[in-house]
C-alpha positions as CSV (number, residue, x, y, z in Angstrom):
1,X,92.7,116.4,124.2
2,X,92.3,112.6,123.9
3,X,89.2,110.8,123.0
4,X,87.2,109.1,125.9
5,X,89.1,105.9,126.7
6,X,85.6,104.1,125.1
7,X,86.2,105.4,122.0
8,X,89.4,103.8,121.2
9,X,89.5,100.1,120.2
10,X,91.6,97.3,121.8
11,X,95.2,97.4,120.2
12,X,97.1,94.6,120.8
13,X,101.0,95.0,120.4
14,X,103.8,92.1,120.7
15,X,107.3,92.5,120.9
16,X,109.8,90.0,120.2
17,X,113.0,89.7,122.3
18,X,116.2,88.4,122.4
19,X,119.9,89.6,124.3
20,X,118.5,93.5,123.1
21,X,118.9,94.5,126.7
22,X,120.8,98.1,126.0
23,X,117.5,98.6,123.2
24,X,114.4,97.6,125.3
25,X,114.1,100.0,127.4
26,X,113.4,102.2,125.1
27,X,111.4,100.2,122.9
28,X,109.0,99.4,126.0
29,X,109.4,103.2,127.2
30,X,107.9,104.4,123.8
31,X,105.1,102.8,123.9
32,X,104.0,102.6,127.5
33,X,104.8,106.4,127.9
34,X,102.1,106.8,125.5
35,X,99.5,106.2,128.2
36,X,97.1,104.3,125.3
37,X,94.0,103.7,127.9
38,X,92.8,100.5,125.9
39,X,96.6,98.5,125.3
40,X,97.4,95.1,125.5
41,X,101.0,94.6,125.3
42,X,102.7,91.7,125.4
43,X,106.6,90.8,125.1
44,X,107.8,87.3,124.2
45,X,111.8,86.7,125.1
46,X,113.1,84.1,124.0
47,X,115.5,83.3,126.9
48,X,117.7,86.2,127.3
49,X,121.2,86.2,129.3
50,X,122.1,89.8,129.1
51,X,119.8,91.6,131.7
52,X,116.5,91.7,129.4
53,X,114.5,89.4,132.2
54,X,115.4,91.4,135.1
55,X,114.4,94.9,132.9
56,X,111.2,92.8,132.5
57,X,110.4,92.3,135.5
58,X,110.9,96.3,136.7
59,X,108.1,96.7,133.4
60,X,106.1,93.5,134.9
61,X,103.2,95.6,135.9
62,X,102.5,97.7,132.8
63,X,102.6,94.7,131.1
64,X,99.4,92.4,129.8
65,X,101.9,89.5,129.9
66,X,105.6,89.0,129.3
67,X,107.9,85.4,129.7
68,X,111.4,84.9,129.0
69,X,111.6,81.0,127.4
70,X,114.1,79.6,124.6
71,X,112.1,79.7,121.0
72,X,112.6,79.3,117.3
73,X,113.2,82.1,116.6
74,X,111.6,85.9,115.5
75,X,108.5,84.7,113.9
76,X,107.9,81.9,116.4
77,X,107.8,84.4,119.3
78,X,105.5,86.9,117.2
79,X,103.1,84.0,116.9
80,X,103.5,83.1,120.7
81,X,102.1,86.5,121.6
82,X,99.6,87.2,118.6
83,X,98.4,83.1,120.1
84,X,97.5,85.0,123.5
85,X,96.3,88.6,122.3
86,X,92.7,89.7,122.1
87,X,92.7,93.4,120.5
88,X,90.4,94.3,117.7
89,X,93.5,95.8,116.3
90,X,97.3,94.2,115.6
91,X,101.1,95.0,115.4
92,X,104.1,94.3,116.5
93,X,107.2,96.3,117.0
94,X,110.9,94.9,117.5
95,X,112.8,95.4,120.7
96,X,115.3,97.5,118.7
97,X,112.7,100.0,117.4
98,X,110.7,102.8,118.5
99,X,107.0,103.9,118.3
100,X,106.7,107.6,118.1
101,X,105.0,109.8,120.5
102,X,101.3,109.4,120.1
103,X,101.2,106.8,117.8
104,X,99.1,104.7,119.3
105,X,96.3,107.3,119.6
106,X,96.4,108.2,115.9
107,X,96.2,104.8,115.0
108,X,93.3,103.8,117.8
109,X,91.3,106.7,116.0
110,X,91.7,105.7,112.7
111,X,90.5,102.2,112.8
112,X,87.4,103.6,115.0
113,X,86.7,106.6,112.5
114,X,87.3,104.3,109.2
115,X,85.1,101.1,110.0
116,X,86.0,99.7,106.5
117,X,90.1,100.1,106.8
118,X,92.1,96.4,107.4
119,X,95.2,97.5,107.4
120,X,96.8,101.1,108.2
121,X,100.6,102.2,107.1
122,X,102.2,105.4,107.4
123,X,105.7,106.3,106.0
124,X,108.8,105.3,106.8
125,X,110.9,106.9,109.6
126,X,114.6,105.8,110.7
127,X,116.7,107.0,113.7
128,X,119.9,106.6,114.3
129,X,120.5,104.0,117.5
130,X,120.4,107.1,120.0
131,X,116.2,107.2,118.6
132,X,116.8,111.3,116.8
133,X,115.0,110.7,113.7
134,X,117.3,111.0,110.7
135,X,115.2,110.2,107.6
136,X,111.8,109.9,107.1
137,X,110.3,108.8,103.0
138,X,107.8,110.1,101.1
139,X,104.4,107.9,101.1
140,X,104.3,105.2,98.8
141,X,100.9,104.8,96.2
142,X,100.7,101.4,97.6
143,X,98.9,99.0,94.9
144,X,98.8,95.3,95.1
145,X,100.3,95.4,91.7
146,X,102.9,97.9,93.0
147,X,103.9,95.5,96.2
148,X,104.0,92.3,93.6
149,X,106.3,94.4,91.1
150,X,109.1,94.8,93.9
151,X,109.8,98.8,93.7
152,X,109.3,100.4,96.8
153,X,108.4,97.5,98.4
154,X,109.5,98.4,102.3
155,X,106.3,98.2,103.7
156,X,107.4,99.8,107.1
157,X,106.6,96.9,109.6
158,X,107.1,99.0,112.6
159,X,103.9,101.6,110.7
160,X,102.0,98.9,110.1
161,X,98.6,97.9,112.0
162,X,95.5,95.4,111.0
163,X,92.5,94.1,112.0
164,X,91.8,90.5,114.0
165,X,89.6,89.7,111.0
166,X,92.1,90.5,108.1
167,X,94.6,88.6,110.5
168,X,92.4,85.6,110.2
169,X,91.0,85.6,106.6
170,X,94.8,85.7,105.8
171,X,95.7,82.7,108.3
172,X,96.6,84.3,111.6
173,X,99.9,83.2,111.2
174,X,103.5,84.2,110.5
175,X,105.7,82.2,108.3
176,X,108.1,80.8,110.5
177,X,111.0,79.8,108.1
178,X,111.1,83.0,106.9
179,X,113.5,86.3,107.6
180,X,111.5,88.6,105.3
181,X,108.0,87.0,107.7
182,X,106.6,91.0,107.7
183,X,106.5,90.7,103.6
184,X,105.2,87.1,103.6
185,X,102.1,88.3,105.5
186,X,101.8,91.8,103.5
187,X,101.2,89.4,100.6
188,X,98.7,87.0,101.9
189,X,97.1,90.8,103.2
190,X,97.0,92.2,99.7
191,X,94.7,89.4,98.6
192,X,92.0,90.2,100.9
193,X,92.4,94.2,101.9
194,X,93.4,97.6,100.2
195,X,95.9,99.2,102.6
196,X,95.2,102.8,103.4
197,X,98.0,105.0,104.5
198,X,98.3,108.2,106.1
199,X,101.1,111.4,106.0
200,X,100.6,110.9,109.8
201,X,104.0,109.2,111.2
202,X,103.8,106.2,113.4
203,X,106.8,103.8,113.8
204,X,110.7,104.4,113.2
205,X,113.1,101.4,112.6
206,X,116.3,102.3,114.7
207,X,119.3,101.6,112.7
208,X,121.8,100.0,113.7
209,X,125.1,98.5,111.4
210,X,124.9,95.2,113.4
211,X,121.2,94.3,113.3
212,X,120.0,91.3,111.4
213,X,118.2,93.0,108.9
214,X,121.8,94.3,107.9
215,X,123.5,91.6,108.2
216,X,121.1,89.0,106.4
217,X,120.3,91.2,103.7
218,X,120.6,88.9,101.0
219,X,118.5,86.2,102.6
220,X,115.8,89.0,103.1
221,X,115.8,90.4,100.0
222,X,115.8,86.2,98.2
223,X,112.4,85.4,100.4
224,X,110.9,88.3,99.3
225,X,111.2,87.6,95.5
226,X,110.2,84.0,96.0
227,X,107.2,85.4,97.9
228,X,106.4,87.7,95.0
229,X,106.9,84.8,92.4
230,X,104.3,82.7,94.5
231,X,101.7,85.5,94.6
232,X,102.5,86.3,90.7
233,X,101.6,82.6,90.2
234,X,98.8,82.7,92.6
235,X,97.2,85.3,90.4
236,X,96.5,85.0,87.2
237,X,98.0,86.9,84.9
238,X,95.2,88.9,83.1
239,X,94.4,90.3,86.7
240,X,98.0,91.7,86.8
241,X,96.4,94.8,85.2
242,X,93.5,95.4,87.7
243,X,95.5,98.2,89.6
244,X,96.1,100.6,86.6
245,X,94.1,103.5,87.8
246,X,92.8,101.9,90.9
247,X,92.2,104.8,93.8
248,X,94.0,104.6,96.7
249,X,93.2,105.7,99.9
250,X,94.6,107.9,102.4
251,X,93.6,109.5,105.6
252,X,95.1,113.1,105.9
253,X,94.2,115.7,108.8
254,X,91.9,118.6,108.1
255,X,92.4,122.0,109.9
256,X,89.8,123.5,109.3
257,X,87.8,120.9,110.8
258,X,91.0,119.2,113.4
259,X,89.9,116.0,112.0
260,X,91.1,113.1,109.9
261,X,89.5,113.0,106.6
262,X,89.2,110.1,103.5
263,X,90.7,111.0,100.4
264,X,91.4,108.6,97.2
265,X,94.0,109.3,94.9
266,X,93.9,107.6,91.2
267,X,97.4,105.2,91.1
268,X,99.5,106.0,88.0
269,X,100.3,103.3,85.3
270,X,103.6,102.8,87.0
271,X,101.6,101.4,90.0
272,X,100.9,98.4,88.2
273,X,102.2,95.2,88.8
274,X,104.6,92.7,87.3
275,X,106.0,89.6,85.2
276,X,108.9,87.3,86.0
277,X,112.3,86.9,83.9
278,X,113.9,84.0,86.0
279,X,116.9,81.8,85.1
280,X,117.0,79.0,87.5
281,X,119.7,79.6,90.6
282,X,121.0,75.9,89.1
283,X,121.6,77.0,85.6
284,X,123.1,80.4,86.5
285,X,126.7,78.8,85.4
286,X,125.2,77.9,81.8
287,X,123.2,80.9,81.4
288,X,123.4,84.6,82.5
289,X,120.7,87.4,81.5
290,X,122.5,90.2,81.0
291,X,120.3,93.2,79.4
292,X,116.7,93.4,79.2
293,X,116.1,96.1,76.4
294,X,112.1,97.5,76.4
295,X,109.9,99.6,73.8
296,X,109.2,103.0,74.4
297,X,106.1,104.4,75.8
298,X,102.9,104.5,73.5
299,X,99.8,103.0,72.5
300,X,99.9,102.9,68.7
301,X,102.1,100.7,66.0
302,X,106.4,101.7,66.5
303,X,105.7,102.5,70.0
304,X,102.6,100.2,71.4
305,X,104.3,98.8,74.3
306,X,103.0,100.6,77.7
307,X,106.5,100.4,79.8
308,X,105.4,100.3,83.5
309,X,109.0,99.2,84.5
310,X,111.4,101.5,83.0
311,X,114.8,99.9,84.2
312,X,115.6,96.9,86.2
313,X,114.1,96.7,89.4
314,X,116.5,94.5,90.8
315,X,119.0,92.0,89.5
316,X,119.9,88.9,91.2
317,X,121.8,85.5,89.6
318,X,120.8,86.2,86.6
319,X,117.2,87.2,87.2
320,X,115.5,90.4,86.1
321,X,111.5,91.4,87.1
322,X,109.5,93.6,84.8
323,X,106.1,94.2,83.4
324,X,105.2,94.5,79.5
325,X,101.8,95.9,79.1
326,X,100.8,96.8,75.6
327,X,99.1,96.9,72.0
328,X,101.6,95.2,70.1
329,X,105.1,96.4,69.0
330,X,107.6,95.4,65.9
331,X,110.5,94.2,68.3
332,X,109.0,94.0,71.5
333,X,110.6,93.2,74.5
334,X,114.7,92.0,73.7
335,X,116.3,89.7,76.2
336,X,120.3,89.6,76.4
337,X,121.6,86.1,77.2
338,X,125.3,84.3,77.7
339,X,125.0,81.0,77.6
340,X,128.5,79.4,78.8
341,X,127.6,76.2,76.9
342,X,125.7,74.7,73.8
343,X,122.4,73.7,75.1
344,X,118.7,73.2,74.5
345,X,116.3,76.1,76.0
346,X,112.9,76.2,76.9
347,X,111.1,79.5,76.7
348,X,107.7,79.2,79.1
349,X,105.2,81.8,79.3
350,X,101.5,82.8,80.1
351,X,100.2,85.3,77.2
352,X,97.1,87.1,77.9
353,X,94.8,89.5,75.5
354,X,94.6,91.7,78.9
355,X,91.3,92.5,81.0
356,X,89.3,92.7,77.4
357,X,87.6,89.6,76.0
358,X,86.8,89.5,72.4
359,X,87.1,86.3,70.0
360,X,90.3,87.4,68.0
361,X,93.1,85.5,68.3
362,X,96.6,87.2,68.8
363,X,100.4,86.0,67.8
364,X,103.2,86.1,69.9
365,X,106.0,86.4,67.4
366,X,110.1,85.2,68.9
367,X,113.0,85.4,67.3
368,X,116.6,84.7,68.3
369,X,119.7,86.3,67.3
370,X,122.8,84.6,67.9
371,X,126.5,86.6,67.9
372,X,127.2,84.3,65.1
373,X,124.4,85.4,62.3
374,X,122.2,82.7,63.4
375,X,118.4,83.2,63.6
376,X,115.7,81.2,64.8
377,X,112.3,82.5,64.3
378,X,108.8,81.1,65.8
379,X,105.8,82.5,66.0
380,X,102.5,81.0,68.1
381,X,98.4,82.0,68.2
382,X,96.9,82.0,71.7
383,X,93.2,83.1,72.6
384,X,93.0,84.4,76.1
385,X,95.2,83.4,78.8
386,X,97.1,80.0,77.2
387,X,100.7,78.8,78.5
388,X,103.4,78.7,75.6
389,X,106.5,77.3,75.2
390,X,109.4,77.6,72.5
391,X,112.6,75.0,72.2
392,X,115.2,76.9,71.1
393,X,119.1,75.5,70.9
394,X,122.0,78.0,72.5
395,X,125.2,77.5,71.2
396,X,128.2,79.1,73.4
397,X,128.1,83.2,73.4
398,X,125.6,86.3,73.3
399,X,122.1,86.1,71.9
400,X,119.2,88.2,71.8
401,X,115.8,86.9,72.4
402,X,112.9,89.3,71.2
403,X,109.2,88.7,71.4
404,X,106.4,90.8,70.6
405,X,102.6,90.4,69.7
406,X,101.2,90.7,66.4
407,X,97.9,91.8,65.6
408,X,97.1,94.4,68.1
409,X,93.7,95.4,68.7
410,X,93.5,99.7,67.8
411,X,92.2,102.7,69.8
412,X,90.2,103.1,66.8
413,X,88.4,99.9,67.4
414,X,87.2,100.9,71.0
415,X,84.0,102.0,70.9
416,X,83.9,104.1,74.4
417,X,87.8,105.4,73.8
418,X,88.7,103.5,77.2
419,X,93.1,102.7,76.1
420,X,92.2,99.3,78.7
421,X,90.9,97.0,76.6
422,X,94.2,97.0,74.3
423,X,96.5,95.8,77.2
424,X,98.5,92.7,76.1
425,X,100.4,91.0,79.1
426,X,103.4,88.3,79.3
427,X,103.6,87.2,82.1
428,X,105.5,84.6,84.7
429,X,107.9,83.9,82.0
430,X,110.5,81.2,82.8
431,X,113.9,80.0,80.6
432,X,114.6,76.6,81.6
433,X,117.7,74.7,80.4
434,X,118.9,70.9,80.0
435,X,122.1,70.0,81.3
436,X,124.5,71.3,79.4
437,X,126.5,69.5,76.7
């Protein structure tokens, strides 16, 4: 049996509409049928032609307010409706997609039980466009460090519910030139607010081969790296580290007791976030990255480097994203370039000791390899978090670009045996080229 209507806090839902007349129904049936006794739904259209106004209209009185006008666009219409909404609690589900039977009861009793929660997720559920559910995914360990690193990073948008207050420290705002707005927004989230999760399903994305998200994929998946590369830069590198162990939390239901429950759950290194490869999109004709070799796991000297990427996350123009976390290693982290002509390179980075301070100062050691025999070598001392840059010249053809840090601090050196302190991190690390010769 439900809660007293008191008891569950005001959620405020918006969905955006436009020409998704043979969806809607379905969207507005799943979460009206829900019979949530403390909803304020509201449905921006943005002009439609195709018979969306006049199912409106048959919805008119369930509704906290609708209106069909011409907009800019998705984001513009989300902000519309957030502009006119009053709930304690926030989200937003698309006209194509589906909230799942009770939903809005499971989420209305989390955010009352868990006073200190922001932001809620669950994990994520497609159907096929009939709404049977076809796939459902495991939950995620979400980390900030994890979300910046770009694996796993489809925080389910249709799952996904947050306080007024988080909604405000964070701008109360979508980005409105942006596809991938639901990511934009996750990031400006993770700066203020853990987000807790539960097995507990919520929202399902309805798939269908002709949607935008399909069709633009590309586009998406390009704002969300330029996202993450803002919100790498926005932090600074020695804080990269912060999530390595951090304890995540998740509400599960108990039984015994038929009632949801706080658990934490320690993140493994792997949750931990990342550093930028990036070759310019202008210079991707002059230069290509085409292998990014890293050391094996360990802490101590022929295998020091702590590998919390193991393979390329994702490859795009010429861009690779990884993290190097570690105590220092002979070759380090080996970059594979092609450059397509002779030209002069500069190799920009932030080097950081890691989340210990002491007053030694480290080496970061490069050397370049050239298909031809050739060898440049350099090597630079930083103390704490300094920017470097190298000059190197490129003639036509393969090199390989290796850098490592020298002098490594030693487990044997840490007085309370806590590995953290011996965390070495490059990070944001940018190749930019003149104009070719």
């Amino acid at each position: 049996m439900a809660p007293p209507p008191t008891s569950h806090p005001r959620i405020s839902l918006v969905t955006p509409s436009f020409n998704q007349a043979e969806y809607l129904e379905a969207t507005l049936s799943s979460v009206l049928d829900q019979g949530y006794p403390n909803l304020e739904y509201i449905v921006v259209d943005g002009g439609s032609t195709d018979g969306s106004v006049e199912l409106l209209r048959r919805y008119a009185d369930r509704l906290s307010y609708w209106v069909s006008e011409p907009d800019r666009g998705h984001a513009h219409a989300l902000n519309k409706g957030f502009s006119r909404s009053t709930g304690e609690v926030m989200g937003w589900i698309n006209s194509d997609d589906l909230l799942l039977p009770g939903s809005l009861f499971l989420v209305g009793t989390l955010f009352a039980q868990f006073p200190e929660m922001e932001w809620l997720t669950s994990p994520g559920t497609i159907t096929e466009p009939g709404g049977r559910i076809v796939a459902t995914f495991p939950m995620t360990p979400w980390t900030r460090a994890r979300f910046l690193a770009t694996r796993d990073h489809w925080i389910q948008q249709e799952s996904t519910f947050w306080r007024r207050s988080l909604w405000r420290l964070a701008g109360a705002r979508l980005a409105e030139d942006l596809l991938a707005c639901d990511h934009e927004l996750w990031a400006r989230f993770f700066r203020h607010a853990q987000l807790f999760q539960t097995p507990a399903l919520i929202g399902a994305f309805r798939f269908r081969p002709e949607q935008r998200s399909a069709r633009q994929r590309e586009r998406y998946v390009a704002e969300m790296l330029a996202t993450i590369e803002r919100e790498t830069v926005f932090t600074p590198a020695s804080h990269l580290a912060d999530d390595d162990g951090a304890t995540i939390p998740e509400l599960c239901f108990d039984l015994g007791t038929m009632t949801f429950e706080r658990s934490e759950r320690r993140a493994a290194p792997a949750d931990a976030g990342p550093a930028f490869v990036a070759v310019e999109a202008a210079l991707g004709t002059a230069i290509s990255l085409t292998e990014v070799r890293l050391p094996p796991w360990g802490l101590e000297s022929g295998s020091s480097i702590r590998q919390l990427l193991p393979a390329l996350a994702l490859r795009r123009r010429g861009s690779a994203t990884f993290l190097w976390l570690g105590s220092g290693d002979a070759e380090g982290i080996v970059l594979r370039l092609r450059s397509a002509a002779r030209q002069t390179v500069e190799l920009r980075l932030v080097a950081s000791p890691g989340p210990a301070r002491d007053d030694r100062r480290r080496t970061l050691s490069f050397r370049l390899s050239s298909a031809d025999g050739r060898q440049q070598r350099e090597e630079l001392a930083f103390e704490g978090e300094e920017l470097l840059s190298w000059r190197f010249e490129l003639a036509p053809g393969r090199h390989d670009l290796a850098f490592s840090i020298r002098e490594p601090a030693t487990i044997a050196s840490l007085p309370s045996g806590d590995t953290r302190p011996l965390l070495a991190v490059i990070a944001d690390l940018q190749l930019v080229a003149s104009a070719p010769e």
